[in-house]
C-alpha positions in Angstrom: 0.0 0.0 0.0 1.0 3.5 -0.8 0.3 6.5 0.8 0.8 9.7 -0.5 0.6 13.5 2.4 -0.1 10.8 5.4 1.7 10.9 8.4 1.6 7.0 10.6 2.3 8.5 14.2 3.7 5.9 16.1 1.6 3.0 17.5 -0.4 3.2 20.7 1.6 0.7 22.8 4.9 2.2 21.7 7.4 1.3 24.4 9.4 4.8 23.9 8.3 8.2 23.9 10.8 9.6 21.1 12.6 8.2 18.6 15.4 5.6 19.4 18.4 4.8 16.7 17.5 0.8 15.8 20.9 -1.0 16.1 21.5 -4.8 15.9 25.0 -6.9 14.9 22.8 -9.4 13.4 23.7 -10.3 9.6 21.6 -9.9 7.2 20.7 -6.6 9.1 17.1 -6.8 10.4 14.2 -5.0 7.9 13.8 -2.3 10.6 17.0 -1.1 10.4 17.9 -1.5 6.7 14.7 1.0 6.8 15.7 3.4 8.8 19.5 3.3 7.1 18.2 3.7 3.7 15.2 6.2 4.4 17.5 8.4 6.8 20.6 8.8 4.1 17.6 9.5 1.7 14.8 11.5 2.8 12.0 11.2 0.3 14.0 9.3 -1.8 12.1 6.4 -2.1 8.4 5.5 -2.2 7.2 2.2 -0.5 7.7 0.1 -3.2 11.3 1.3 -3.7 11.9 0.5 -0.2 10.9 -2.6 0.0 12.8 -3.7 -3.4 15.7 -1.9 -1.7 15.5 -3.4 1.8 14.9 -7.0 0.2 17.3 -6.8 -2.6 20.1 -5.7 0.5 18.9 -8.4 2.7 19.0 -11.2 -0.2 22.4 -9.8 -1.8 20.7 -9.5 -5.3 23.1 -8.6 -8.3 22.0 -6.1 -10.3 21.8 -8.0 -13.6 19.2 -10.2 -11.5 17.0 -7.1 -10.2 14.4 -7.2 -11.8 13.2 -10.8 -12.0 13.6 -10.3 -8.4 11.5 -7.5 -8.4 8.5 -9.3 -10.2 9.1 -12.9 -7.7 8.9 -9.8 -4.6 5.8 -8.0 -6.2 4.0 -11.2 -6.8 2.8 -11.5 -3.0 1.6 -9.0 -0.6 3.7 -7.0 1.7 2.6 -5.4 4.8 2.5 -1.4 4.7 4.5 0.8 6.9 2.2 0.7 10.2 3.6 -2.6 10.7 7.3 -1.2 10.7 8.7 -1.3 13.8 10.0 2.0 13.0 7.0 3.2 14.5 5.5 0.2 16.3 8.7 0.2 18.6 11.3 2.6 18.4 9.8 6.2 18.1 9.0 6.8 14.3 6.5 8.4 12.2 6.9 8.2 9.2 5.7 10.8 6.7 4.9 10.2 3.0 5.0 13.5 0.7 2.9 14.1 -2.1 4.3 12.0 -4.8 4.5 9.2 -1.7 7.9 9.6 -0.8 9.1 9.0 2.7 10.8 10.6 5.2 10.8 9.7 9.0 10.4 11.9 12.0 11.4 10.9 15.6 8.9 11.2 18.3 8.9 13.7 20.2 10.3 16.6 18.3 9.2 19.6 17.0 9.4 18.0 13.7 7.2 15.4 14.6 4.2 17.6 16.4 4.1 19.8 13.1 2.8 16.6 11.1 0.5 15.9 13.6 -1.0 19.3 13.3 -0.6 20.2 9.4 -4.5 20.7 8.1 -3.1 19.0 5.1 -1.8 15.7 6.1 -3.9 12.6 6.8 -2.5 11.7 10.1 -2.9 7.6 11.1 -1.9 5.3 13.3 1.2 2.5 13.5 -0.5 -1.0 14.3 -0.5 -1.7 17.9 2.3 -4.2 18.7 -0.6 -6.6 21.1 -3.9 -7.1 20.4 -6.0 -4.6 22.2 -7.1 -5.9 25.8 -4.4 -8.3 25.6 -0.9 -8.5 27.1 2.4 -8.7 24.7 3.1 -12.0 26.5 -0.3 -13.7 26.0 -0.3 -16.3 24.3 
């Protein structure tokens, strides 16, 4: 899904209050943080599907002379929009898509951040909560 002057605020049961720097030594780097690398270097640079081809082609190692059959194999399923992102779901992020639906991020917290909140001419949602509503994040 693509959004285009939306702002996703972070989630409801965020666990942080402004935005955190993701870090991780795993290998290949989590989606998170491959997110916030690429979409921080290049404010509205990319649109959601640019940054999921980008994300997944860093995560997979794809060559470029094999982009784009790997582009049609990705785009032949469903991938989940932004609100999931943990960006915003758990370390402080909203994530703001301009008018031709590029993205930047904000961290929460900042001036930055309030101003999308209150611009008239933004359609301001909300991250998906990390636990069901009513239920705990250690429910099973």
């Amino acid at each position: 899904m693509s959004y285009v002057n939306t702002f996703i605020c972070i989630s409801e049961d965020c666990p942080v209050e402004t935005g955190v720097v993701p870090q991780s030594n795993r290998q290949p780097k989590p989606i998170h943080l491959l997110q916030y690398e690429l979409i921080t270097q290049s404010p509205y640079t990319y649109t959601h599907e640019e940054l999921l081809l980008e994300v997944n082609r860093r995560r997979d190692a794809v060559a470029d002379d094999e982009l784009e059959a790997y582009r049609i194999r990705l785009f032949e399923k469903k991938h989940p929009c932004l609100r999931a992102s943990m960006l915003a779901k758990k370390y402080g992020w909203g994530i703001h898509y301009n008018e031709q639906g590029q993205i930047a991020i904000y961290a929460a917290g900042t001036a930055e951040y309030t101003a999308w909140l209150e611009d008239s001419g933004t359609t301001v949602v909300r991250a998906m909560r990390n636990s069901r509503a009513g239920k705990s994040a250690t429910a099973p």
